[in-house]
KOLFITOR-100787 format. One record per residue (C-alpha): residue in one letter; y, z, x. Coordinates in steps of 0.25 Angstrom, whole numbers. Each point is the difference from the previous one (the first is absolute). Layout:
residues N
(node "a", (Y, Z, X))
...
//
This chain:
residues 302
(node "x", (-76, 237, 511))
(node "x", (5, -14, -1))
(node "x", (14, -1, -8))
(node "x", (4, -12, -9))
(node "x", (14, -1, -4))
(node "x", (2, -7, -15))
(node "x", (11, -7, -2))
(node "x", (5, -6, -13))
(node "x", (8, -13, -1))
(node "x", (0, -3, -15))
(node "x", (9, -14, 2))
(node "x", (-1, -12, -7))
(node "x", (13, -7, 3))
(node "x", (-9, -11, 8))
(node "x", (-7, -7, -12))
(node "x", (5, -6, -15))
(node "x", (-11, 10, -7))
(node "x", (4, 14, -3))
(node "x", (-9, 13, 0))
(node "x", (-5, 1, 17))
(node "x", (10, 10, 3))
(node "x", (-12, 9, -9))
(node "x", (-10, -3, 11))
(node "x", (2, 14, 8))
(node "x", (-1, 9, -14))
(node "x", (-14, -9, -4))
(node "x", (-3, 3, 13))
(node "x", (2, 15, 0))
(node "x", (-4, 2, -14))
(node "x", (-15, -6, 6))
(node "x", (1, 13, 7))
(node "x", (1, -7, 12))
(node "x", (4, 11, 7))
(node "x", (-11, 11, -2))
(node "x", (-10, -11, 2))
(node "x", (6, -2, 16))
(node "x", (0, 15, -2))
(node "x", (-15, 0, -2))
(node "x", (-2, -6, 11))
(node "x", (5, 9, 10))
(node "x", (14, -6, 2))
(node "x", (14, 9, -3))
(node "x", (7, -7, -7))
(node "x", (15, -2, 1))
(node "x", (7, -5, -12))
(node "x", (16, -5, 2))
(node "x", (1, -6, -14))
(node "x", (6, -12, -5))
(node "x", (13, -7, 8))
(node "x", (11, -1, -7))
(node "x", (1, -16, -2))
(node "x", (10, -6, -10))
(node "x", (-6, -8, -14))
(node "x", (4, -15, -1))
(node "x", (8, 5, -15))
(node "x", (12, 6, 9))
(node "x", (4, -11, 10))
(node "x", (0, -16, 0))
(node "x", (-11, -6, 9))
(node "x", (9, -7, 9))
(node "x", (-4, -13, 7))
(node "x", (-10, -8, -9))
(node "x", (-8, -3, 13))
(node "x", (-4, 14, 2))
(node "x", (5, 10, -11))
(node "x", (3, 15, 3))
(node "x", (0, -4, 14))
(node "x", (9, 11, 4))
(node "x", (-6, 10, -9))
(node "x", (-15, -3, 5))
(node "x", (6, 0, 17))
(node "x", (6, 14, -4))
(node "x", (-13, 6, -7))
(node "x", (-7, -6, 14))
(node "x", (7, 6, 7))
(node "x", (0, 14, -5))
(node "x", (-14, -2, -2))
(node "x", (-3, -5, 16))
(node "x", (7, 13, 4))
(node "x", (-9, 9, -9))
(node "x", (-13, -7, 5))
(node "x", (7, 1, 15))
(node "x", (2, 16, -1))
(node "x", (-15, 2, -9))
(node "x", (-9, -8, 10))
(node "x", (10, 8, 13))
(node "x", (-6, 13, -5))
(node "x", (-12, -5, 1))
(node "x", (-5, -2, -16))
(node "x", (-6, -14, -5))
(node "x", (11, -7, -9))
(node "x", (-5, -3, -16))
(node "x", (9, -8, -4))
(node "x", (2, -2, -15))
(node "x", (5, -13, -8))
(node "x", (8, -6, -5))
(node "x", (1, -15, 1))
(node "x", (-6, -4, 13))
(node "x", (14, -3, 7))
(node "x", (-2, 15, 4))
(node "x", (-10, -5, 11))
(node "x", (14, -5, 8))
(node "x", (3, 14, -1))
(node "x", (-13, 7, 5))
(node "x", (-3, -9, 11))
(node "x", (12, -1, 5))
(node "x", (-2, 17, 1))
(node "x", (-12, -2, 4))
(node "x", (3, -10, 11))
(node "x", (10, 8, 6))
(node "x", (-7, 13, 0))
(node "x", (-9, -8, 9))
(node "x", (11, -6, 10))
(node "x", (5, 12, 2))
(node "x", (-15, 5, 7))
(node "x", (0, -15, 5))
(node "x", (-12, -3, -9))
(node "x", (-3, -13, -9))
(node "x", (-3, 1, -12))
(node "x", (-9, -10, -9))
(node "x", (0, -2, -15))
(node "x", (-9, -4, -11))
(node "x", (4, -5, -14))
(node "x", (-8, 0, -12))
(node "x", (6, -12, -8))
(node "x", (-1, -10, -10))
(node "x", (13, -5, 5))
(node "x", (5, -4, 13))
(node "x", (14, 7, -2))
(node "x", (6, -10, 10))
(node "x", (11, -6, -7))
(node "x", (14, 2, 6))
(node "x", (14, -3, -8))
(node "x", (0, -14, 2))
(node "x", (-17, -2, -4))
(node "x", (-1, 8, -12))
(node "x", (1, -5, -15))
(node "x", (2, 13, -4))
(node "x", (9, 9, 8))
(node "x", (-8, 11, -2))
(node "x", (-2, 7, 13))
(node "x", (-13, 5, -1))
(node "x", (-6, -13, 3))
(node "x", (10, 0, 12))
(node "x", (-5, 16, 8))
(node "x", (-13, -8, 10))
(node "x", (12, -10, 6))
(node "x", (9, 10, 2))
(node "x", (-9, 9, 6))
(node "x", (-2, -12, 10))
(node "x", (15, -3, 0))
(node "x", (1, -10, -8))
(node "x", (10, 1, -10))
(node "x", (14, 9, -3))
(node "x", (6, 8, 11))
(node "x", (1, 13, -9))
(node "x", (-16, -1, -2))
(node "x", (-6, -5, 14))
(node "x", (11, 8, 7))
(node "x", (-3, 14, -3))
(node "x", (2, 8, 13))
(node "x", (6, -11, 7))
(node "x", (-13, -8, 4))
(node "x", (-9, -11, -5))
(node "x", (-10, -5, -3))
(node "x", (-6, 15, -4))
(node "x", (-17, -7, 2))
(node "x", (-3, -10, 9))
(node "x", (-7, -11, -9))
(node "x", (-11, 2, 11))
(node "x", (-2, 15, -5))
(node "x", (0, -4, -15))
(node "x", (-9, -5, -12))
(node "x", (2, -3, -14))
(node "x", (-15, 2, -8))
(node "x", (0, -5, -15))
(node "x", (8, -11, -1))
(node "x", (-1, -9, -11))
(node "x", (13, -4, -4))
(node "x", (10, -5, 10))
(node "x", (13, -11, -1))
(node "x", (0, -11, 9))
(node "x", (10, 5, 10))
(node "x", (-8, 13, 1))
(node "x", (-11, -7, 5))
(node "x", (8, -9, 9))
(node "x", (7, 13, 6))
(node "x", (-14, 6, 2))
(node "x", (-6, -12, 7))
(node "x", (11, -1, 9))
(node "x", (0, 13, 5))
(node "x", (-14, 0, 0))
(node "x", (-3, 14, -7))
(node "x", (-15, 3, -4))
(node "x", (-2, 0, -15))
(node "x", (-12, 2, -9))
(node "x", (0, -7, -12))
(node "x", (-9, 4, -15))
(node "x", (-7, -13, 5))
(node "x", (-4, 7, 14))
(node "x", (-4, 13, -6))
(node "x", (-7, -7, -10))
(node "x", (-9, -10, 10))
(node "x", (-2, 12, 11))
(node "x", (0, 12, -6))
(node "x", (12, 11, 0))
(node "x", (-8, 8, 13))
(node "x", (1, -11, 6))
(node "x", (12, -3, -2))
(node "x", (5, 14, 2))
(node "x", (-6, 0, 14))
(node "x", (9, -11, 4))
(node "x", (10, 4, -6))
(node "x", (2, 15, 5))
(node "x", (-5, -7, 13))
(node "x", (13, -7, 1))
(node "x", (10, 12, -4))
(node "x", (-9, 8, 9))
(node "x", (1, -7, 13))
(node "x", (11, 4, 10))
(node "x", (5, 9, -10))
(node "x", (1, 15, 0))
(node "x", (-1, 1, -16))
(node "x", (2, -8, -14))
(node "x", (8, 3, -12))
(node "x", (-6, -6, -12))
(node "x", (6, -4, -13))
(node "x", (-7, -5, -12))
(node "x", (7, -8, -11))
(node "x", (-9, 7, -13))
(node "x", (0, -17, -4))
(node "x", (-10, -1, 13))
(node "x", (-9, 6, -11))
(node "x", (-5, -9, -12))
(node "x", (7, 1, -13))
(node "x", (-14, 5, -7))
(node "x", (1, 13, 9))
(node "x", (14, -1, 1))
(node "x", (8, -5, -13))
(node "x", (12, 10, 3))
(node "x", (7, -10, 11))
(node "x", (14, -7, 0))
(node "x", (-6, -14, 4))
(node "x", (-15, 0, -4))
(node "x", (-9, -11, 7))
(node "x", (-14, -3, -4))
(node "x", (-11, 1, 7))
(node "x", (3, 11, 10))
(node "x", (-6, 11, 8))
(node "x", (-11, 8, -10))
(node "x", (-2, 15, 1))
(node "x", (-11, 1, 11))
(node "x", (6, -11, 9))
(node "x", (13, 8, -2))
(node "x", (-7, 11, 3))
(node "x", (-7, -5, 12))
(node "x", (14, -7, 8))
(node "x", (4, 16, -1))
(node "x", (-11, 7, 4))
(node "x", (-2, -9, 12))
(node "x", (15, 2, 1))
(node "x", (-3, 16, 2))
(node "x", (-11, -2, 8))
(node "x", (10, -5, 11))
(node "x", (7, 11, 4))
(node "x", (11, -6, 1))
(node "x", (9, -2, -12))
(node "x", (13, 5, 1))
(node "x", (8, -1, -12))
(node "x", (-6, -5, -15))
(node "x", (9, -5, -11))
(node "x", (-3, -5, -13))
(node "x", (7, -7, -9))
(node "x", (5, -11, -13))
(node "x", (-8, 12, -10))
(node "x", (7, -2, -13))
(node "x", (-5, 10, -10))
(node "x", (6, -8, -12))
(node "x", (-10, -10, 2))
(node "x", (-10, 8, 2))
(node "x", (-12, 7, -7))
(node "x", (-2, 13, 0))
(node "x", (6, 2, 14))
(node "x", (-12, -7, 4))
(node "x", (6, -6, 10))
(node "x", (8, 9, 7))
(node "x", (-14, 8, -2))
(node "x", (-8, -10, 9))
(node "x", (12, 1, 11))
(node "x", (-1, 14, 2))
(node "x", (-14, -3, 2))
(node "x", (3, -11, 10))
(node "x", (10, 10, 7))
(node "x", (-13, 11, 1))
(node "x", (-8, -11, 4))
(node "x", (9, -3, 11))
(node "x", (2, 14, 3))
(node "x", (-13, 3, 4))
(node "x", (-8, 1, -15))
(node "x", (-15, -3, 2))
(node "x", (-10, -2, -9))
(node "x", (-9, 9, 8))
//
């Protein structure tokens, strides 16, 4: 029986918008886990890390607030996914603002160097998350996790077990952008890193596009993690997000990218995050994530 280690990381140091760190219990309260249950998977539950709230300490630098606290919770958290994934369950990672992905990759990364693996990644995103300290207008560092993941950025965040980058851009996509500053795109077009703009899906088609995509993060690797920012969906399916961007991903095309995604074989680790239950409806959204994870976990409509 194949096992999956859940593992809650209810932070949301790295945006101004309060209410991600809610993510894991929507999630849960979805019954996320007696539905991976139901499909033949033990299921491993650690709970929720134990991560600060932004009321009980200043943000620090301007450029990139909580830094400190965000590296920490990365770190903690790259050593749970590390350990979960060495005993041979598939990590669920539970968000959270999506600065959480520096510390799952960063795991995930590792666990592979250790077997002398690569690993790929895919990333469901209206957003590029590609700003560093000295790009971002905001400093919030959950547009700032994709650069540091390919080592650009703060030591504390690309450093995380001594090595960077964690992905070689070559083994990397970013799938639903739609919103994306100019030095974002400048970064992305220097290093040369395969993206799939809303446009893209829109003109070929999300199998298409999915094809490619998991072509890319499939090729002269040994596995891919995934992590889907819930604003990859559109705002219609998806209202309960931090920074909602029209015209994104609909509920079959969703569906589709994560079915194809299953179909593989060869996802590694899954990570979803930016749920924020105060802006939602009914849980709606954090009910169509859990059914994204099932989807991606093997879920068939026959």
């Amino acid at each position: 029986m194949q096992e999956i280690a859940i593992i809650g990381v209810p932070m949301d140091l790295g945006a101004d918008r309060r209410g991600v760190d809610m993510g894991p219990s929507a999630l849960r309260y979805a019954d996320l886990n007696e539905k991976l249950q139901a499909l033949g998977y033990e299921v491993e539950d650690h709970g929720d890390m134990d991560v600060i709230i932004p009321e009980t300490r200043h943000y620090g630098d301007p450029h990139a607030k909580y830094l400190d606290e965000i590296a920490d919770a990365c770190r903690r958290l790259a050593q749970t996914v590390v350990q979960a994934y060495e005993e041979g369950k598939t990590p669920l990672v539970l968000g959270g603002d999506h600065s959480i992905a520096v510390g799952t990759v960063s795991g995930m990364s590792e666990a592979f160097r250790r077997q002398n693996k690569t690993l790929g990644l895919i990333w469901f995103d209206a957003h590029a998350d590609m700003n560093t300290p000295e790009t971002s207008l905001s400093g919030n560092v959950h547009g700032m996790p994709m650069a540091a993941i390919l080592g650009y950025g703060p030591k504390p965040l690309t450093h995380i077990f001594d090595f960077a980058p964690k992905i070689l851009p070559g083994n990397a996509v970013i799938v639903g952008l739609r919103d994306v500053d100019r030095a974002e795109a400048e970064l992305l077009k220097r290093i040369g890193m395969r993206v799939f703009t809303m446009k893209e899906i829109d003109k070929r088609g999300i199998g298409t596009v999915l094809d490619e995509a998991l072509s890319i993060v499939t090729r002269g690797t040994d596995g891919f993690s995934c992590t889907l920012d819930a604003d990859f969906l559109d705002p219609t399916d998806s209202p309960g997000v931090a920074t909602p961007v029209r015209g994104g991903a609909d509920y079959r095309e969703a569906h589709l990218a994560m079915e194809m995604i299953s179909d593989t074989k060869k996802m590694a680790s899954f990570e979803i995050t930016e749920i924020n239950p105060i802006l939602d409806e009914k849980n709606k959204t954090a009910a169509f994530g859990a059914e994204l994870i099932l989807s991606a976990f093997g879920k068939q409509i026959l």
